[in-house]
PDBQT receptor file of N, H, CA, C and O in Angstrom, charges set to zero:
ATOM      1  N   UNK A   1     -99.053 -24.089 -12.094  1.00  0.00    +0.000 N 
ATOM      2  CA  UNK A   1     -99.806 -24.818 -11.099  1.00  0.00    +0.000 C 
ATOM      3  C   UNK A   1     -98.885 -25.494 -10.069  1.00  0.00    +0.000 C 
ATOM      4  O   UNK A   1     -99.390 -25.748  -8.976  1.00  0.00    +0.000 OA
ATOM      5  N   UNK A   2     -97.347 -25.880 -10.319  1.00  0.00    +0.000 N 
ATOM      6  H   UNK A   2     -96.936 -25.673 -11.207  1.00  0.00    +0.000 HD
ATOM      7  CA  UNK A   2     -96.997 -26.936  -9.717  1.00  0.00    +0.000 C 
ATOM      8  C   UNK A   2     -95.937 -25.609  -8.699  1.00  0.00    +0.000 C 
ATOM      9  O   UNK A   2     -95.255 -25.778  -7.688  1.00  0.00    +0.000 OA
ATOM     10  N   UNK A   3     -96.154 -24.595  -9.356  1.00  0.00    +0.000 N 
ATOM     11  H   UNK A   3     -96.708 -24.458 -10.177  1.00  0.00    +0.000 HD
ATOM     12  CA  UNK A   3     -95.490 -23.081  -9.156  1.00  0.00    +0.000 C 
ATOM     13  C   UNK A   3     -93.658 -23.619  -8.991  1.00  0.00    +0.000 C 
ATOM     14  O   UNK A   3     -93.023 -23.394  -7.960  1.00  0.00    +0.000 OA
ATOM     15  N   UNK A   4     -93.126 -24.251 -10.068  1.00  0.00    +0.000 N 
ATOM     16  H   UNK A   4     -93.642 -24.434 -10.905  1.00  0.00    +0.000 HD
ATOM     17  CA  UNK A   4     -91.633 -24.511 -10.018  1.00  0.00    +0.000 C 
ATOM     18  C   UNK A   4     -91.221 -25.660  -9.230  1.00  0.00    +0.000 C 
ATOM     19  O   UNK A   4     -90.040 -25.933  -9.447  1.00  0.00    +0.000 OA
ATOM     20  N   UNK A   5     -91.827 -26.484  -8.329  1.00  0.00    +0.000 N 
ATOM     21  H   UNK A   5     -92.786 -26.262  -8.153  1.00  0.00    +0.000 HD
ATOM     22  CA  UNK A   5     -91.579 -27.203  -7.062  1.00  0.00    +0.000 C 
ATOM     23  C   UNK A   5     -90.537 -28.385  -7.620  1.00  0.00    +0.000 C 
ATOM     24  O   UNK A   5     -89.441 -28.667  -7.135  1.00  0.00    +0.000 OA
ATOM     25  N   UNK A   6     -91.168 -28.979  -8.744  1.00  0.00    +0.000 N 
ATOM     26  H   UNK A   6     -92.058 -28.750  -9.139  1.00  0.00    +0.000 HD
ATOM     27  CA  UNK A   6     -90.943 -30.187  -9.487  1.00  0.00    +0.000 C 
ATOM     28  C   UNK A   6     -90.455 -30.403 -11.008  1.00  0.00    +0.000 C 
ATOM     29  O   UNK A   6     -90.516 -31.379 -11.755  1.00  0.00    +0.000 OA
ATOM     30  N   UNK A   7     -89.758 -28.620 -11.222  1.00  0.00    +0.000 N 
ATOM     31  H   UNK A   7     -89.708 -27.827 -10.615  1.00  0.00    +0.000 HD
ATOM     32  CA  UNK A   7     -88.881 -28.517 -12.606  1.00  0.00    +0.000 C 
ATOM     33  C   UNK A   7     -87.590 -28.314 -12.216  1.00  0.00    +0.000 C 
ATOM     34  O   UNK A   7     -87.126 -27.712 -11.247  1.00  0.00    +0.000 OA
ATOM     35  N   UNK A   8     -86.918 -29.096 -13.402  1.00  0.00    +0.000 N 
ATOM     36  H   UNK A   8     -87.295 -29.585 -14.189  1.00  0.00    +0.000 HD
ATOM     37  CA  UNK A   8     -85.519 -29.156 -13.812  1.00  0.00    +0.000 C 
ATOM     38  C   UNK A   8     -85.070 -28.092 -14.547  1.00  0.00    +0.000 C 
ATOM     39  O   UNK A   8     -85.934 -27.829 -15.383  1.00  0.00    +0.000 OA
ATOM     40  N   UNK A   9     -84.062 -27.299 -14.644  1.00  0.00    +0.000 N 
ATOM     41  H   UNK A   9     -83.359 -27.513 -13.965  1.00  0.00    +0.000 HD
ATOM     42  CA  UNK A   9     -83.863 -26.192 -15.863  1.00  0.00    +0.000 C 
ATOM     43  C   UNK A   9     -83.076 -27.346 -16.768  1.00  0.00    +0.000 C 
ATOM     44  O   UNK A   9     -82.429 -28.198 -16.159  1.00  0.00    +0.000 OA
ATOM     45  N   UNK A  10     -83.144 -27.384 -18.616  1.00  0.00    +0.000 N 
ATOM     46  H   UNK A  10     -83.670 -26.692 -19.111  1.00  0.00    +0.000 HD
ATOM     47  CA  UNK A  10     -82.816 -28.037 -19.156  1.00  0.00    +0.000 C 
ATOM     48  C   UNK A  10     -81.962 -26.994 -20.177  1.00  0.00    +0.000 C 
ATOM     49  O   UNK A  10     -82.527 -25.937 -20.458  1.00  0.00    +0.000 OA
ATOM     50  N   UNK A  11     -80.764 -27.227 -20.683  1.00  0.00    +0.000 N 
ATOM     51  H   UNK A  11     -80.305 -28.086 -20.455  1.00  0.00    +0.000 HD
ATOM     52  CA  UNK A  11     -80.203 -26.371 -21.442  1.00  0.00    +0.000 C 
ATOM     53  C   UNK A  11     -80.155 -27.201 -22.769  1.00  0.00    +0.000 C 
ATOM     54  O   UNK A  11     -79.727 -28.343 -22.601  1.00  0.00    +0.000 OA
ATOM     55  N   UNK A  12     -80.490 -26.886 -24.005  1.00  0.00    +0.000 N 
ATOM     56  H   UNK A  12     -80.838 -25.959 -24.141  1.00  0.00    +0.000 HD
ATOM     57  CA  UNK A  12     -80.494 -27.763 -25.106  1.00  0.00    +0.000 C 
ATOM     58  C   UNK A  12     -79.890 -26.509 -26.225  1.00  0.00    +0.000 C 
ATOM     59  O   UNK A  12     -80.049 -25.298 -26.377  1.00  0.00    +0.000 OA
ATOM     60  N   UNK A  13     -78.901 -27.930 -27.056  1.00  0.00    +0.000 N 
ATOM     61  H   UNK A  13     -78.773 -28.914 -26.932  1.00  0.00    +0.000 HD
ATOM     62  CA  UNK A  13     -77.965 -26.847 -27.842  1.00  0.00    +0.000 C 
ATOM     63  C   UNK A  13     -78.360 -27.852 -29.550  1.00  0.00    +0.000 C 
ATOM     64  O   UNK A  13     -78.582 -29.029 -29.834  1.00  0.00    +0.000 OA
ATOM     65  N   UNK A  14     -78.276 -26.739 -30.192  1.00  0.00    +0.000 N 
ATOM     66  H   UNK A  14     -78.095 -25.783 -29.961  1.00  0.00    +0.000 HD
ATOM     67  CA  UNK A  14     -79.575 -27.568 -31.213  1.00  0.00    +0.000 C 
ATOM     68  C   UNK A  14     -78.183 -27.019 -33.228  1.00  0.00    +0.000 C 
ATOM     69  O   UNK A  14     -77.524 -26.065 -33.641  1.00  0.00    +0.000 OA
ATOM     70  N   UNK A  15     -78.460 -28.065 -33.556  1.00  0.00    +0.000 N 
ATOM     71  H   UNK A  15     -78.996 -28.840 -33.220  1.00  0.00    +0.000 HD
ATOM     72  CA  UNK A  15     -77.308 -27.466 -35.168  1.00  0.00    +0.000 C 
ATOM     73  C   UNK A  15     -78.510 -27.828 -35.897  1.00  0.00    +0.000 C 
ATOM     74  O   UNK A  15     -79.340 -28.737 -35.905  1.00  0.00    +0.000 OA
ATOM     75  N   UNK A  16     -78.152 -26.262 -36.777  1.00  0.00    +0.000 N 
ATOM     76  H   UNK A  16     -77.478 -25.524 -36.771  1.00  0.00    +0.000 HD
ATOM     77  CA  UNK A  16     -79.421 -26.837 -38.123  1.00  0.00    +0.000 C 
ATOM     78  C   UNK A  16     -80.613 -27.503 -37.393  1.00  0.00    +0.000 C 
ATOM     79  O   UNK A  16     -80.919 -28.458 -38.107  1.00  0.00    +0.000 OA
ATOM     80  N   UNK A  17     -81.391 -27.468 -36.377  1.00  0.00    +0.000 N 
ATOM     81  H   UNK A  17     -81.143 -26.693 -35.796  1.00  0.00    +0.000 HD
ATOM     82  CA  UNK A  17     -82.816 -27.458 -36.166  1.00  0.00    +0.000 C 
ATOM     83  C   UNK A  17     -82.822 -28.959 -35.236  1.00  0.00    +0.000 C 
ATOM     84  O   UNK A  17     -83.796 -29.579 -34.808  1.00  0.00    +0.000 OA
ATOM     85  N   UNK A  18     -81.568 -29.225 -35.128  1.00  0.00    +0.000 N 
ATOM     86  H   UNK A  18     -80.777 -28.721 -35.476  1.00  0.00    +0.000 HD
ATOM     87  CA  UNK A  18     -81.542 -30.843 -35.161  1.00  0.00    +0.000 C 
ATOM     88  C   UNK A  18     -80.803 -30.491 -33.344  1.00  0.00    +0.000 C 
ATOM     89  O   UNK A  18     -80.031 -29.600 -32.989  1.00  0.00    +0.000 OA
ATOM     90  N   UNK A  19     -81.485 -31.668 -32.499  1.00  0.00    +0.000 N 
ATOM     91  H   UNK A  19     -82.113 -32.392 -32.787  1.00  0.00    +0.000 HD
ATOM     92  CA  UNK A  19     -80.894 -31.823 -31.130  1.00  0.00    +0.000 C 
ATOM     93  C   UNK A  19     -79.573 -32.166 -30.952  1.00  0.00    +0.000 C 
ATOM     94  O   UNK A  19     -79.404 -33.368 -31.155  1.00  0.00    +0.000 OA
ATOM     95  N   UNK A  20     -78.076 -31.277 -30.502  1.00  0.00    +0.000 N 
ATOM     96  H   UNK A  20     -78.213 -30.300 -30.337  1.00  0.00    +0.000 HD
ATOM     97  CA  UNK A  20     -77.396 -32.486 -30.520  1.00  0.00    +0.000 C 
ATOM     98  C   UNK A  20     -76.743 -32.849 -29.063  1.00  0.00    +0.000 C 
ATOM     99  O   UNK A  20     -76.181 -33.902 -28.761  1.00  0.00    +0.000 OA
ATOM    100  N   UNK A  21     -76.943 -31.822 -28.326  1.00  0.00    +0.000 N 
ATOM    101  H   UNK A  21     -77.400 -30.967 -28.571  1.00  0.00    +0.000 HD
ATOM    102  CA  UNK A  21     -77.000 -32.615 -26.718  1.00  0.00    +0.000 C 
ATOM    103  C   UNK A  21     -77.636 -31.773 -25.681  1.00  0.00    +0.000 C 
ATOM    104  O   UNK A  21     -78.024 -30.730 -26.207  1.00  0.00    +0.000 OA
ATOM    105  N   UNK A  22     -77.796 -31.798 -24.899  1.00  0.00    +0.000 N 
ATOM    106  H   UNK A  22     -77.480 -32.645 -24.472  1.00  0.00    +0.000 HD
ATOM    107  CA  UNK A  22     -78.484 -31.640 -23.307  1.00  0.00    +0.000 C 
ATOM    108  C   UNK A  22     -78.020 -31.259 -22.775  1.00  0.00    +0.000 C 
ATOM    109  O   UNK A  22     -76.864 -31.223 -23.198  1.00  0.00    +0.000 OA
ATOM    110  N   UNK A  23     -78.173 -30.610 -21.467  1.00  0.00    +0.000 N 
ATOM    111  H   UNK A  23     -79.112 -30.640 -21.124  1.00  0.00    +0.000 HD
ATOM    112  CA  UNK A  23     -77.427 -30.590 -20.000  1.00  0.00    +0.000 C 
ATOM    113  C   UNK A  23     -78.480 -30.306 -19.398  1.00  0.00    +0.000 C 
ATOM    114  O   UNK A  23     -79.247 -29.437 -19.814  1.00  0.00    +0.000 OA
ATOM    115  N   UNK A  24     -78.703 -31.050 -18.234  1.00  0.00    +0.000 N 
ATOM    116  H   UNK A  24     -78.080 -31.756 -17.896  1.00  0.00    +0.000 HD
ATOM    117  CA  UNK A  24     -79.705 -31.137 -16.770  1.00  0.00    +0.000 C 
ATOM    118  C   UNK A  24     -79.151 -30.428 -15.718  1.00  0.00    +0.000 C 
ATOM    119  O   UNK A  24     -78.071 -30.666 -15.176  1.00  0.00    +0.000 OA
ATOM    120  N   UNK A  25     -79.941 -29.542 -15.452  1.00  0.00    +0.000 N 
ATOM    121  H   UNK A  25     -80.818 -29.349 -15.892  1.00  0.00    +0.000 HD
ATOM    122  CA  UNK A  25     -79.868 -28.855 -14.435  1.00  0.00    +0.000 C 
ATOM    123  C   UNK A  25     -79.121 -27.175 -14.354  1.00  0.00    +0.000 C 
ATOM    124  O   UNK A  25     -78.247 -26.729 -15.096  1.00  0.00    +0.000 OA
ATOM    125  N   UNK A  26     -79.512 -26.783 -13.697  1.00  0.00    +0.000 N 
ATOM    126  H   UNK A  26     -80.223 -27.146 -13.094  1.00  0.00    +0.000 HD
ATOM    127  CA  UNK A  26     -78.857 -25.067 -13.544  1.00  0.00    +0.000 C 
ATOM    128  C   UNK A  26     -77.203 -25.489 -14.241  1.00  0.00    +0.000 C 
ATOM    129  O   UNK A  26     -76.385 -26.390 -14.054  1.00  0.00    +0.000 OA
ATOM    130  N   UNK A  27     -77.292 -24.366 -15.048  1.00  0.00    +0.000 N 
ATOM    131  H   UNK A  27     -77.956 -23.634 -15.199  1.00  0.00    +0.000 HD
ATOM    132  CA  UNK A  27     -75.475 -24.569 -15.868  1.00  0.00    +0.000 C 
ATOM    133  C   UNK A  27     -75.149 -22.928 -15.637  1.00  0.00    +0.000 C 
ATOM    134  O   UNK A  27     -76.012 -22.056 -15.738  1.00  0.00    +0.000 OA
ATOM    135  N   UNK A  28     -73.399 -22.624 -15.227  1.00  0.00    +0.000 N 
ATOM    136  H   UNK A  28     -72.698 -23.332 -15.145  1.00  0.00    +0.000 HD
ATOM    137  CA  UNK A  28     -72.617 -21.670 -14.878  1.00  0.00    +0.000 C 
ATOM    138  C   UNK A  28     -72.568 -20.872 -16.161  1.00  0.00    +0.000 C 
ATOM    139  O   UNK A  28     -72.225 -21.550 -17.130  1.00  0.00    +0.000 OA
ATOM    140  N   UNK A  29     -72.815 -19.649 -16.400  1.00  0.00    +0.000 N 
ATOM    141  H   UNK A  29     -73.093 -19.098 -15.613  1.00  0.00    +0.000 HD
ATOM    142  CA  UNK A  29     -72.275 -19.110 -17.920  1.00  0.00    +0.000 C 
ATOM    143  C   UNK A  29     -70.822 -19.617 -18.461  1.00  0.00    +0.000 C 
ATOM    144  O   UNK A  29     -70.731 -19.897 -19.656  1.00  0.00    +0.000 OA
ATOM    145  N   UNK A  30     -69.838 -19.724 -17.725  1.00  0.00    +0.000 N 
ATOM    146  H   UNK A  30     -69.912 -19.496 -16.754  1.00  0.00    +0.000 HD
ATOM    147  CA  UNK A  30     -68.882 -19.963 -18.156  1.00  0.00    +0.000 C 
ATOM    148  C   UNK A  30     -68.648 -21.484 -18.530  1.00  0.00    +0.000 C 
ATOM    149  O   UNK A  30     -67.811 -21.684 -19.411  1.00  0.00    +0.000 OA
ATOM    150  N   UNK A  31     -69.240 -22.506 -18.010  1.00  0.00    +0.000 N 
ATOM    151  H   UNK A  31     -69.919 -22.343 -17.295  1.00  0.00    +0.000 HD
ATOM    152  CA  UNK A  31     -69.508 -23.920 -18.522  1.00  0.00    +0.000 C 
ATOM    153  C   UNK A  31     -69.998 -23.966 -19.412  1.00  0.00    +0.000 C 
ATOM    154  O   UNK A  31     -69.546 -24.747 -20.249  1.00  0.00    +0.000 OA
ATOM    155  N   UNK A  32     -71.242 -23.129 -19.757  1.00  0.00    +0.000 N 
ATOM    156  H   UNK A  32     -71.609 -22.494 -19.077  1.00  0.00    +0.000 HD
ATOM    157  CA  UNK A  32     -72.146 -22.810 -21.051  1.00  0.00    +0.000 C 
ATOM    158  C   UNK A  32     -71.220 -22.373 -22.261  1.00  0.00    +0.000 C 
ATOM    159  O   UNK A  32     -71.106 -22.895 -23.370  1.00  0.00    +0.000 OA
ATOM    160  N   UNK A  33     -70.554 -21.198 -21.689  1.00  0.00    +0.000 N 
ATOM    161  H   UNK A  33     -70.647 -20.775 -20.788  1.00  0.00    +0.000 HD
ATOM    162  CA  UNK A  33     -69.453 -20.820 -23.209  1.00  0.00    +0.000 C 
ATOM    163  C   UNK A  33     -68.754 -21.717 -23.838  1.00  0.00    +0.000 C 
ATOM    164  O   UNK A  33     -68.689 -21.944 -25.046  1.00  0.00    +0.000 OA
ATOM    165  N   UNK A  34     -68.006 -22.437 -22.571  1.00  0.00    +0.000 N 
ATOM    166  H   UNK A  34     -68.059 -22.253 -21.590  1.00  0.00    +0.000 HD
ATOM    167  CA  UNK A  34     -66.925 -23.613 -23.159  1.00  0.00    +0.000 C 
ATOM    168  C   UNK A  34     -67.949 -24.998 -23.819  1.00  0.00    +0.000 C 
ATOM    169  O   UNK A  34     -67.711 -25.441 -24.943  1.00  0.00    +0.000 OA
ATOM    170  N   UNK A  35     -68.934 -25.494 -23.061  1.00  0.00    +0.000 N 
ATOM    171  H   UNK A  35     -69.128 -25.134 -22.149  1.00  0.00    +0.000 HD
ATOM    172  CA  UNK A  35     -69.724 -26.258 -23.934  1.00  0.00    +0.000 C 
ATOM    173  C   UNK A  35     -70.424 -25.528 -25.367  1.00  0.00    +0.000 C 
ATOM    174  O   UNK A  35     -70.754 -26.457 -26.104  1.00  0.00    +0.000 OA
ATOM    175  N   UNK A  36     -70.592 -24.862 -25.686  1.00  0.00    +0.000 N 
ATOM    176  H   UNK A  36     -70.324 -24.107 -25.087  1.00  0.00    +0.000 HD
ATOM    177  CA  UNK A  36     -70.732 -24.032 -26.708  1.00  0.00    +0.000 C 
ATOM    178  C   UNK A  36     -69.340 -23.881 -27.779  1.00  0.00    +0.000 C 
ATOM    179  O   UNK A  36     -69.412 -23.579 -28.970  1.00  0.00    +0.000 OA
ATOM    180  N   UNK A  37     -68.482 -24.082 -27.254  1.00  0.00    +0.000 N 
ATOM    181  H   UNK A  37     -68.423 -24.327 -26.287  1.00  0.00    +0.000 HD
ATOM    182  CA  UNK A  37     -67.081 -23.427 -27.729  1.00  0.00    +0.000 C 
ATOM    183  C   UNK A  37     -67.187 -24.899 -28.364  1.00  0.00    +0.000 C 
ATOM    184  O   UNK A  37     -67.492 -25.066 -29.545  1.00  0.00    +0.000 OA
ATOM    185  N   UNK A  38     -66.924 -25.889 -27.529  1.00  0.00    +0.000 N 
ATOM    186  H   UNK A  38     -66.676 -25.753 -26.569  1.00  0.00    +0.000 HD
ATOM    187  CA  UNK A  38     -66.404 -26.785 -28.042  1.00  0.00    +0.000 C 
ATOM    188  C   UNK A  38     -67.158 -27.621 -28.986  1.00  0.00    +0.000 C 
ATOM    189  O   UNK A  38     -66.692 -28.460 -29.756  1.00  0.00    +0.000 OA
ATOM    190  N   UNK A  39     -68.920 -27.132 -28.753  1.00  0.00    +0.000 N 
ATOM    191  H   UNK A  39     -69.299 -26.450 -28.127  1.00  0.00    +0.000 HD
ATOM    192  CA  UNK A  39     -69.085 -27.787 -29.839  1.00  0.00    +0.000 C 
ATOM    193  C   UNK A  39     -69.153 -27.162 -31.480  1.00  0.00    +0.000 C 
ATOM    194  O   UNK A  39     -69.540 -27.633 -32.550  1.00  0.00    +0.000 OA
ATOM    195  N   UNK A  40     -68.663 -26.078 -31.125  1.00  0.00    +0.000 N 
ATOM    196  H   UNK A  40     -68.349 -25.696 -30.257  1.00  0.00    +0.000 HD
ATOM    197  CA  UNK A  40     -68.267 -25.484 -32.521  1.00  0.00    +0.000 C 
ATOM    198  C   UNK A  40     -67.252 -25.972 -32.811  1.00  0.00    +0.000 C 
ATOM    199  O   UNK A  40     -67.544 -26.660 -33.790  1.00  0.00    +0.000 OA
ATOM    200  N   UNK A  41     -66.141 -26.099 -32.606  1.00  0.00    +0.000 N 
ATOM    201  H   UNK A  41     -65.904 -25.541 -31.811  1.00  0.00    +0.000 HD
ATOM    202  CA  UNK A  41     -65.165 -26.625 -32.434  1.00  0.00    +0.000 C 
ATOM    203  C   UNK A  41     -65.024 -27.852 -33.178  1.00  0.00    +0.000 C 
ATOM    204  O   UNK A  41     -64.032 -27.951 -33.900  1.00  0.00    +0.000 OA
ATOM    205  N   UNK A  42     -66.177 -29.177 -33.102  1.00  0.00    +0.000 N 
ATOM    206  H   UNK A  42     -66.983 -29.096 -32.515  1.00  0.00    +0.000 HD
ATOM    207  CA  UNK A  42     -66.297 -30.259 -33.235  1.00  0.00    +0.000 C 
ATOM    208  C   UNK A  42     -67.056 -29.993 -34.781  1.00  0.00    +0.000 C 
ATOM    209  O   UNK A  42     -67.066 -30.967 -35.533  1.00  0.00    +0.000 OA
ATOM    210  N   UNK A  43     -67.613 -28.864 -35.214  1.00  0.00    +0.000 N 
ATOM    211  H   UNK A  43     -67.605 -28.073 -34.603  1.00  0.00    +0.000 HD
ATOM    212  CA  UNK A  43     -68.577 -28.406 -36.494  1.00  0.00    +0.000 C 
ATOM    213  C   UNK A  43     -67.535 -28.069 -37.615  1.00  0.00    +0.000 C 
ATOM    214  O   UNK A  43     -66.561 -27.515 -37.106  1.00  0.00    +0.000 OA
ATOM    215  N   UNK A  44     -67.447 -28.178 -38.606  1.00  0.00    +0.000 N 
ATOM    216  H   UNK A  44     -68.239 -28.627 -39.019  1.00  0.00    +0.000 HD
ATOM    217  CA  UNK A  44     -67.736 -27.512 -39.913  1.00  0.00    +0.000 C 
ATOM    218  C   UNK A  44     -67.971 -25.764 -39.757  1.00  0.00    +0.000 C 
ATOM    219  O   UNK A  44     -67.212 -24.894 -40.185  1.00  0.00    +0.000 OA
ATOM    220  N   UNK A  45     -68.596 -25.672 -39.394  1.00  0.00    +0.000 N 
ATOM    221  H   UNK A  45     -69.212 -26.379 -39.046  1.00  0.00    +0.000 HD
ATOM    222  CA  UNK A  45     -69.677 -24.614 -39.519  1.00  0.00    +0.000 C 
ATOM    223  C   UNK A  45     -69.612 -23.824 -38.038  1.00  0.00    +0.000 C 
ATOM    224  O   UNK A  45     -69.384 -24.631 -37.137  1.00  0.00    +0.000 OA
ATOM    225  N   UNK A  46     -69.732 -22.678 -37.650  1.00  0.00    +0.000 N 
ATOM    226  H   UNK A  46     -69.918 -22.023 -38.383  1.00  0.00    +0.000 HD
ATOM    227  CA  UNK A  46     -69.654 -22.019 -36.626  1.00  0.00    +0.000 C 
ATOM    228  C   UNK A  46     -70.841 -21.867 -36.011  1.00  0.00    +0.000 C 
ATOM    229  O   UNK A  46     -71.668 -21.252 -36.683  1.00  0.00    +0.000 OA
ATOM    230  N   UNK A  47     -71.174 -22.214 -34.998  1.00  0.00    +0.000 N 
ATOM    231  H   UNK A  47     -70.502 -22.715 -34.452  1.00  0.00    +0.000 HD
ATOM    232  CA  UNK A  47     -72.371 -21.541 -34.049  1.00  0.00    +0.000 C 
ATOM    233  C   UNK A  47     -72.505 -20.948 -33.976  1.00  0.00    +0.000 C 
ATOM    234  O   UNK A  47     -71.640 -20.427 -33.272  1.00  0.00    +0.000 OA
ATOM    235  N   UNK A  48     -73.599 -19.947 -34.417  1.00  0.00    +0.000 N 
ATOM    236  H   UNK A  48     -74.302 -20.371 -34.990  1.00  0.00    +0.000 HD
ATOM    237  CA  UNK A  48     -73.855 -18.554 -34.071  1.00  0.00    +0.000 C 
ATOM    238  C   UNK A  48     -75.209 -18.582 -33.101  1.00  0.00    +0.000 C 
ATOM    239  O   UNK A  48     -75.667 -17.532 -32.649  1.00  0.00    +0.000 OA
TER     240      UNK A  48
C-alpha cells in the first residue's frame, strides 16, 4: 500500500534463534561478509 516510499531495508543476524545485532539501511555484500566474519569470529561455534 505504502508501495516502498517509507521502508528501511533492515539486515538482522540472529545465533541459535536469538537476535544478536542489526544494521539499518541498504548494506554492501562485502560489509555483510566481514560483519558476518567477525561475528563468527567473536562465537564458539561457526555461522553457517
Amino acid at each position: 500500500m505504502t508501495e516502498a516510499h517509507n521502508q528501511i531495508p533492515v539486515t538482522l543476524l540472529f545465533r541459535d534463534g536469538m537476535l544478536v545485532e542489526r544494521r539499518l539501511g541498504a548494506q554492501p555484500y562485502d560489509a555483510l561478509r566481514l560483519w558476518v566474519e567477525a561475528a563468527a569470529a567473536q562465537s564458539p561455534r561457526a555461522i553457517s
